[in-house]
C-alpha positions as CSV (number, residue, x, y, z in Angstrom):
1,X,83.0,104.8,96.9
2,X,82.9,108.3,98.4
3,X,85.7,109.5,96.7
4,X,84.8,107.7,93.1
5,X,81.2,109.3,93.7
6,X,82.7,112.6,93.4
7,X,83.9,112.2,89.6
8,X,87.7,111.9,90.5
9,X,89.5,110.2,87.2
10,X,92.2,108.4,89.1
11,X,92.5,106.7,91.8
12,X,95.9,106.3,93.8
13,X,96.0,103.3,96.0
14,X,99.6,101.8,96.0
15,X,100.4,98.3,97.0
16,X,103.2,99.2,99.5
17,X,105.5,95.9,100.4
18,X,107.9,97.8,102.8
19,X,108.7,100.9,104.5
20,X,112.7,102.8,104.6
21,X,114.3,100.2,106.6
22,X,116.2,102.5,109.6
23,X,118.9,99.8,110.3
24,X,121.2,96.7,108.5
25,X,120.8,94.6,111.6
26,X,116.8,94.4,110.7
27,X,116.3,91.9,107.9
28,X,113.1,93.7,106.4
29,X,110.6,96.2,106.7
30,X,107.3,95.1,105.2
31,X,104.1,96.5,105.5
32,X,101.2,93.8,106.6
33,X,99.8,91.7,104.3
34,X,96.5,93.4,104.0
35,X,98.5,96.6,103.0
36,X,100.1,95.2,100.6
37,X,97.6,93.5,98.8
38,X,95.0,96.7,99.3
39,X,94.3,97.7,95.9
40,X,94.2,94.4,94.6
41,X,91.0,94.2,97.5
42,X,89.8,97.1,96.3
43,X,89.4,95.9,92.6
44,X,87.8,92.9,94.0
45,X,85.6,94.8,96.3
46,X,84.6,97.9,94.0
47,X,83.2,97.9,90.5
48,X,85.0,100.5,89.2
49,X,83.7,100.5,85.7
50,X,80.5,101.7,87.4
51,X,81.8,104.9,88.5
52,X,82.8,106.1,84.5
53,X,86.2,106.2,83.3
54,X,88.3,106.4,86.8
55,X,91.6,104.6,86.1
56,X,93.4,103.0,89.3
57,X,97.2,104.2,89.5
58,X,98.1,101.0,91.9
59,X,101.7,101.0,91.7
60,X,104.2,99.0,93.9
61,X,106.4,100.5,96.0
62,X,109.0,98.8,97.8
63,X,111.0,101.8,100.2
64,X,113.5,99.4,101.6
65,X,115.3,99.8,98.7
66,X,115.8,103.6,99.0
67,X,114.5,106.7,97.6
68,X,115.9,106.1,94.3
69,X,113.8,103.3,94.0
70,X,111.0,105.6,95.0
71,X,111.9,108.3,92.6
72,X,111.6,105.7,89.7
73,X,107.9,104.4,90.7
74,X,106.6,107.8,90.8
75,X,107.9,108.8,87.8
76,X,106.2,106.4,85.9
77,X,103.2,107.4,87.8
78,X,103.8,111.0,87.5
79,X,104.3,110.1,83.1
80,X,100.8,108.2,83.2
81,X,99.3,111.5,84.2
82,X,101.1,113.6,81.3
83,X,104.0,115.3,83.2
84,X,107.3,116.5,81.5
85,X,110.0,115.4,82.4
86,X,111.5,118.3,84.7
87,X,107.7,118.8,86.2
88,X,108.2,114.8,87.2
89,X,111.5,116.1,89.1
90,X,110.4,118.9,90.6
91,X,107.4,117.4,92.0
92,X,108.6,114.4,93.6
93,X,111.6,116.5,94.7
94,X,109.1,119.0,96.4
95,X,107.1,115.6,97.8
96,X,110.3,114.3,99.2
97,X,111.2,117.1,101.1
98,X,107.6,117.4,102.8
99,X,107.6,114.3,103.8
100,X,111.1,115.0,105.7
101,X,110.2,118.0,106.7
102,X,107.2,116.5,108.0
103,X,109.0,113.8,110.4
104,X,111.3,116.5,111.6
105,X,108.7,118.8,112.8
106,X,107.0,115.7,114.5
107,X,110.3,114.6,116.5
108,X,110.7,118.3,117.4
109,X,107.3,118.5,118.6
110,X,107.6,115.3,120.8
111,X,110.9,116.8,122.2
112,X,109.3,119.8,123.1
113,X,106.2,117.3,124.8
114,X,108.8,115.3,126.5
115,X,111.2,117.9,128.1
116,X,108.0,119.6,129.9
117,X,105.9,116.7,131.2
118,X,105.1,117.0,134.6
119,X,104.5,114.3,137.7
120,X,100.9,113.8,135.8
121,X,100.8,110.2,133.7
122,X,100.7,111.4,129.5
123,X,99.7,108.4,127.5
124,X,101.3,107.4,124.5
125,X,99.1,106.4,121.7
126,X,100.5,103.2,120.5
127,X,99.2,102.4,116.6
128,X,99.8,102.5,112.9
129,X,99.1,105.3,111.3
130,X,96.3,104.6,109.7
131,X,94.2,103.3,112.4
132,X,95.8,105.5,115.3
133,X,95.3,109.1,113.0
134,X,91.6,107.6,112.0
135,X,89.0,108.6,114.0
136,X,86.8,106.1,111.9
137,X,89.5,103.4,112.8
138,X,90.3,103.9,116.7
139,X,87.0,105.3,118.0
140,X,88.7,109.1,118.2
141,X,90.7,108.0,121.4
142,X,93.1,110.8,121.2
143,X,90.2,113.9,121.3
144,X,88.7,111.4,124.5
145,X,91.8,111.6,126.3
146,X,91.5,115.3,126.0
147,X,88.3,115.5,126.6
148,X,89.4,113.1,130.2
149,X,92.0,116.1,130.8
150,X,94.8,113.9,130.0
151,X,98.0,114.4,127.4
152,X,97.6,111.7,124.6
153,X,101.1,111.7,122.4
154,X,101.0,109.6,119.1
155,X,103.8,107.2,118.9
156,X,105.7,108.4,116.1
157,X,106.3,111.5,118.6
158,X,108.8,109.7,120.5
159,X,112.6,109.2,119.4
160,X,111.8,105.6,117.9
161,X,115.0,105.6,115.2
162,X,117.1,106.2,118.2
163,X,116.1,103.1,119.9
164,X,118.1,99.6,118.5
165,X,116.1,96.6,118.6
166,X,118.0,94.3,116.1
167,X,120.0,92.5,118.9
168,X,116.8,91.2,120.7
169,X,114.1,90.8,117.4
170,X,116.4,90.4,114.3
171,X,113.7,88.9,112.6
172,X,111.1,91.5,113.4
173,X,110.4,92.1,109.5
174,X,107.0,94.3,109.7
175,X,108.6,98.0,110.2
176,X,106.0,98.7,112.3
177,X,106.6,96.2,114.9
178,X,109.9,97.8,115.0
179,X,108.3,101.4,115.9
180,X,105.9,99.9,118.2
181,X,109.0,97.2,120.3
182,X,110.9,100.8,119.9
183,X,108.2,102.9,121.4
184,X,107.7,100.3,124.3
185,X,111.6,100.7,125.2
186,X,111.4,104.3,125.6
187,X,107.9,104.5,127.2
188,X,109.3,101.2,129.7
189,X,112.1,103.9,130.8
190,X,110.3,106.7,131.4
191,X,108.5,107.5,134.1
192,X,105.6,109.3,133.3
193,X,104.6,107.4,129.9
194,X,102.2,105.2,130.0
195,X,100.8,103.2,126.7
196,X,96.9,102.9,124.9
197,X,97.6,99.9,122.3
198,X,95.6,100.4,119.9
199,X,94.4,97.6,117.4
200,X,92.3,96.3,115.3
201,X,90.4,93.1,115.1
202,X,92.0,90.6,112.9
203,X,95.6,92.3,113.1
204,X,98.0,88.9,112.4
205,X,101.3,91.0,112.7
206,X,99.6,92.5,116.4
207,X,98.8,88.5,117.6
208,X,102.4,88.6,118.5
209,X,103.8,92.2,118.4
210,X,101.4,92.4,121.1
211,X,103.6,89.3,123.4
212,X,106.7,91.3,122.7
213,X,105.3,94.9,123.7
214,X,104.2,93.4,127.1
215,X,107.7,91.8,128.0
216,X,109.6,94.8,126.7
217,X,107.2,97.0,129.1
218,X,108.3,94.5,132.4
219,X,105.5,95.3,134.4
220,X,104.3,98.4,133.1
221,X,100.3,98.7,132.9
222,X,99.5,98.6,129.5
223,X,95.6,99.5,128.0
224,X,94.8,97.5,125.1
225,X,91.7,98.4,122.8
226,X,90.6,96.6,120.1
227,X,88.4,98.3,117.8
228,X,85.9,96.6,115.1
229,X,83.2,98.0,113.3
230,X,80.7,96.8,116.6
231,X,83.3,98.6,118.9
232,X,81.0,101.2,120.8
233,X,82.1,104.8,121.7
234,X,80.9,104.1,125.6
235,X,83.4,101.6,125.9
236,X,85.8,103.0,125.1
237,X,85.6,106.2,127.2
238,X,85.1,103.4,130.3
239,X,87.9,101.6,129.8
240,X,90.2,104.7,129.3
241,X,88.7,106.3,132.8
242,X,89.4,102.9,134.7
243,X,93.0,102.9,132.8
244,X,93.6,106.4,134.2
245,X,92.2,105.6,137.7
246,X,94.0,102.5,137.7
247,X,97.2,104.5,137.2
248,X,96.6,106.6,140.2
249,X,97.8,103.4,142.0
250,X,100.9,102.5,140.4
251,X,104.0,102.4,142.7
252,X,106.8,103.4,140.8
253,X,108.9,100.2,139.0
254,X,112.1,99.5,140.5
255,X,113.3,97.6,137.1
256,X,116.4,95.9,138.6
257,X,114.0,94.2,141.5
258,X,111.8,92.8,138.8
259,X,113.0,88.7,137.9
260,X,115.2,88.7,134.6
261,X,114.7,85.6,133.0
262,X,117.6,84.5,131.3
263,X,117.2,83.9,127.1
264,X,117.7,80.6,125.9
265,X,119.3,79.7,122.5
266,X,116.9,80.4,119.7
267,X,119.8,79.7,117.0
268,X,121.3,76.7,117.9
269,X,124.1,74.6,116.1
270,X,123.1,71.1,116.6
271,X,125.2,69.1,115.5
272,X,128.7,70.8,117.8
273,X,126.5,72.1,120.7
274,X,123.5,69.3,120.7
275,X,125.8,66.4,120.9
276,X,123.4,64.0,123.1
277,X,120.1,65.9,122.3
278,X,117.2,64.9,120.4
279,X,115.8,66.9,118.4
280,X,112.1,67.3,118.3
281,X,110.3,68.2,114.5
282,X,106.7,68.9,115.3
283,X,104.2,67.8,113.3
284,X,103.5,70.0,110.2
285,X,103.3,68.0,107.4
286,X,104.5,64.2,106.2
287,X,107.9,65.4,104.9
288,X,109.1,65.8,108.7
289,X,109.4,62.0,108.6
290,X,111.8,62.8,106.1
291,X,114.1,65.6,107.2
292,X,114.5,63.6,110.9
293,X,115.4,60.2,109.0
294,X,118.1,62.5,107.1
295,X,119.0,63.8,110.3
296,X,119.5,60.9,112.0
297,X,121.7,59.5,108.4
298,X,123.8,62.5,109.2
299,X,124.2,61.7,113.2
300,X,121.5,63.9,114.1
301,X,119.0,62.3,116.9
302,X,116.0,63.9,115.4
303,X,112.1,62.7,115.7
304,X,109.4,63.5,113.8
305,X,106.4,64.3,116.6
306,X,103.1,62.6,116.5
307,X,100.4,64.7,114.4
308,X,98.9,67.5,116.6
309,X,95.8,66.0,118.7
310,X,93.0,67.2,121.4
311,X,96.1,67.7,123.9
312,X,98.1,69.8,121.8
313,X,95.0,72.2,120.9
314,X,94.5,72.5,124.7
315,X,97.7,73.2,125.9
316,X,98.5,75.5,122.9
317,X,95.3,77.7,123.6
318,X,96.2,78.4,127.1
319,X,98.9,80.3,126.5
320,X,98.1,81.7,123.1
321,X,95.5,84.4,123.1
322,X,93.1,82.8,120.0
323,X,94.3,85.8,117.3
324,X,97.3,83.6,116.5
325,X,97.1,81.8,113.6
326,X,95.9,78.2,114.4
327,X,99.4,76.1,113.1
328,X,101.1,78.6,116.0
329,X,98.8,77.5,118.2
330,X,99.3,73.9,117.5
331,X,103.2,73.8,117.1
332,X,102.8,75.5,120.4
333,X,100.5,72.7,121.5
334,X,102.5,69.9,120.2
335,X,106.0,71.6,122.0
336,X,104.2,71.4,125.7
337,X,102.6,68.4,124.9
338,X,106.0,67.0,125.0
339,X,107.7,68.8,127.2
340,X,105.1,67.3,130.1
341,X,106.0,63.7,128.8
342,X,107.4,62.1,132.1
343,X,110.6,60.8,130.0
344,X,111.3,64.6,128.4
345,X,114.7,65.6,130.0
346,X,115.5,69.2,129.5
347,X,119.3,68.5,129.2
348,X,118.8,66.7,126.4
349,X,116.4,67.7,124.3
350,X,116.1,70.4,121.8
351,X,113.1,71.8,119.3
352,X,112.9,72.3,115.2
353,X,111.2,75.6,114.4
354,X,112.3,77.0,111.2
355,X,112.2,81.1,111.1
356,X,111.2,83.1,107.9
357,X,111.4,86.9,107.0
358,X,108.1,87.8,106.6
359,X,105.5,89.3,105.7
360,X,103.7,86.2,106.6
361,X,103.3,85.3,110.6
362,X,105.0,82.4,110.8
363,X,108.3,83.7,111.2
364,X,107.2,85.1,114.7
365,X,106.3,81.3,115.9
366,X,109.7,81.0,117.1
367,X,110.2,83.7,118.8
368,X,107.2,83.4,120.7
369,X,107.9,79.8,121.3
370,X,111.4,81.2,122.9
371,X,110.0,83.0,125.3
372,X,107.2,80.9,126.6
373,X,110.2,77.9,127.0
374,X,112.0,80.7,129.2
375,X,109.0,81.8,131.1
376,X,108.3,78.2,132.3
377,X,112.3,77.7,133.2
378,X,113.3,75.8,130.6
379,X,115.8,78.3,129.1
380,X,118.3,74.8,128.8
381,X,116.3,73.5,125.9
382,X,117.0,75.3,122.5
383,X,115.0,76.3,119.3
384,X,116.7,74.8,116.4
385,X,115.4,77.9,114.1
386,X,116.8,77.9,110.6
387,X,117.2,80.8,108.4
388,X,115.0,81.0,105.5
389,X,117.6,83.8,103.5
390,X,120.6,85.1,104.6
391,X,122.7,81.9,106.3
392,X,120.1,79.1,104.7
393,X,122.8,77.7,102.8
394,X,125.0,77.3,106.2
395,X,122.4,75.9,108.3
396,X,121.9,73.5,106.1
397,X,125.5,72.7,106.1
398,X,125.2,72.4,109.9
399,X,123.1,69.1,109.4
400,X,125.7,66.8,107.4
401,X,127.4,66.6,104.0
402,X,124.6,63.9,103.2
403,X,121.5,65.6,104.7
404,X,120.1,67.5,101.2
405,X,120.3,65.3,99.2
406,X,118.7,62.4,101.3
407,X,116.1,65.1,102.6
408,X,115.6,66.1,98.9
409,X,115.5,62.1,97.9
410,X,112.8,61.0,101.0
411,X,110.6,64.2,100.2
412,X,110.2,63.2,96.6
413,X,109.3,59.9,97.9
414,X,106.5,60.8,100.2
């Protein structure tokens, strides 16, 4: 509203579905869902017929698919505002090259930080750009770590499209968890960075980027600050002094002492590696009855798990933090619930968690499931996670000749 009370007559709020994708390996790199569906929000929210004839230029831009993709959206944009055709190409041309120039000042400038920090701790500024360069949206950390005589470095400073993190998150599909696993690499190495995550309340895509920061960090103190509209500037100026007096203490990390916990399988071919197993479906709707009866048709041991109850919502909120969504928190549940059955034998058992590719959470689930099976020694068991795009048509293959069609037949039944 501040900006339509000013008389502007357009308003340019794009729906952006994903960001330039730096690597292959990475299957996708969306924006959150709440980006994306922004001006969509915005027309629900605002009435803009109240603010005269302002016209909403709420295009969709998909940057994954490269900049000539890009070119094309803002032309049309740039021809609903009565541009020639050459004045379209020069200015997106001349908007291009800004931008560029832009991210190669900012790497130059974090080389420069980098190569003359001293034995004093500089914190890195871990956030999206819109909340981390919004002093509305993160409190105005970075002027308080001046103001506490301490070197605050925004995240896109550091070297992040150096750092490859397909092997170990494939499936990471929002580009910013990329940037911010990325960020904790390079901050976990070095010895003098030391993060200030900051996030905001209700941030789906954080509920788990958050698990994988913390592991990727192995040890290193980490302050978290989650800002709302009731957030209050005191707090956060308390918190960052105890961070920085807590950091007075830390004994430098001797990284090879630290435990390794060997990965188990996340991708796991049942049917030639799981001979003996059963697999376990938990409970996520009536057609699971169906896919572990075609299983078993197809000389799969699979079982359908018994609907989520009390047990499974109180083992899967200990060791989820409450900002998941709730069906992670009851697959999770339902997962230890079994696993502390006094029949469940490790050698021969295995879990069904189908993956996705975003921008939805639920792709996450079993990664995050993955690594709490590892941290309690389980790392024998696999995740049975099948791919939702690229090799959907060979997992499926991996359950039988038979298995889609009977699947297919027992759904339509249900």
């Amino acid at each position: 509203p501040d900006c339509l009370e000013q008389g502007v007559d357009f308003l340019f709020l794009p729906s952006l579905i994903a960001l330039p994708r730096p690597s292959d390996r990475l299957v996708n790199s969306y924006a959150c869902p709440y980006v994306q569906a922004l001006p969509y929000l915005a027309r629900a929210a605002i009435d803009l017929d109240g603010y005269g004839r302002v016209r909403l230029l709420a295009p969709v831009l998909r940057m994954s698919r490269g900049p000539e993709h890009l070119r094309q959206v803002l032309e049309n944009v740039a021809r609903r505002l009565g541009s020639g055709p050459a004045g379209r190409r020069r200015a997106i041309a001349a908007a291009l090259e800004a931008q560029q120039s832009f991210y190669r000042r900012l790497r130059q400038r974090g080389r420069q930080v980098l190569a003359a920090l001293t034995q004093e701790p500089a914190l890195v500024v871990v956030s999206r750009p819109y909340n981390g360069c919004d002093p509305g949206l993160n409190l105005n950390i970075p002027d308080k770590l001046r103001d506490l005589a301490c070197l605050a470095i925004p995240m896109d400073m550091l070297p992040l499209d150096e750092e490859d993190i397909s092997a170990d998150y494939p499936h990471m599909y929002w580009r910013y968890g990329q940037k911010i696993l990325a960020a904790a690499r390079i901050i976990q190495r070095h010895p003098n960075l030391y993060p200030v995550y900051v996030t905001n309340f209700g941030c789906g895509p954080d509920s788990f980027i958050m698990k994988f920061f913390e592991r990727e960090l192995k040890g290193k103190p980490c302050l978290v600050l989650e800002v709302d509209e009731h957030s209050a500037d005191v707090g956060a100026i308390t918190r960052c002094e105890a961070y920085l007096d807590s950091l007075k203490n830390v004994r430098a990390l001797h990284v090879d002492s630290i435990k390794k916990v060997r990965a188990g399988k996340l991708h796991f071919n049942i049917r030639t590696e799981g001979r003996g197993r059963r697999l376990y479906i938990p409970y996520m709707d009536d057609h699971g009855y169906a896919l572990a009866a075609a299983m078993r048709a197809n000389g799969v041991d699979a079982v359908q798990m018994p609907m989520a109850d009390a047990r499974s919502v109180e083992l899967g909120r200990k060791v989820t933090s409450g900002k998941e969504c709730y069906p992670c928190i009851i697959t999770t549940g339902d997962i230890l619930r079994q696993v502390h059955q006094p029949d469940f034998d490790p050698g021969r058992a295995a879990f069904f968690m189908p993956t996705a590719f975003g921008p939805c959470r639920f792709g996450q689930y079993n990664k995050f499931q993955r690594m709490l099976l590892d941290d309690m020694g389980l790392e024998e068991v696999p995740i049975v996670a099948f791919d939702q795009d690229r090799e959907y048509q060979q997992d499926v293959k991996l359950l039988g000749p038979d298995f889609r069609g009977l699947a297919w037949s027992g759904i339509s039944l249900l």
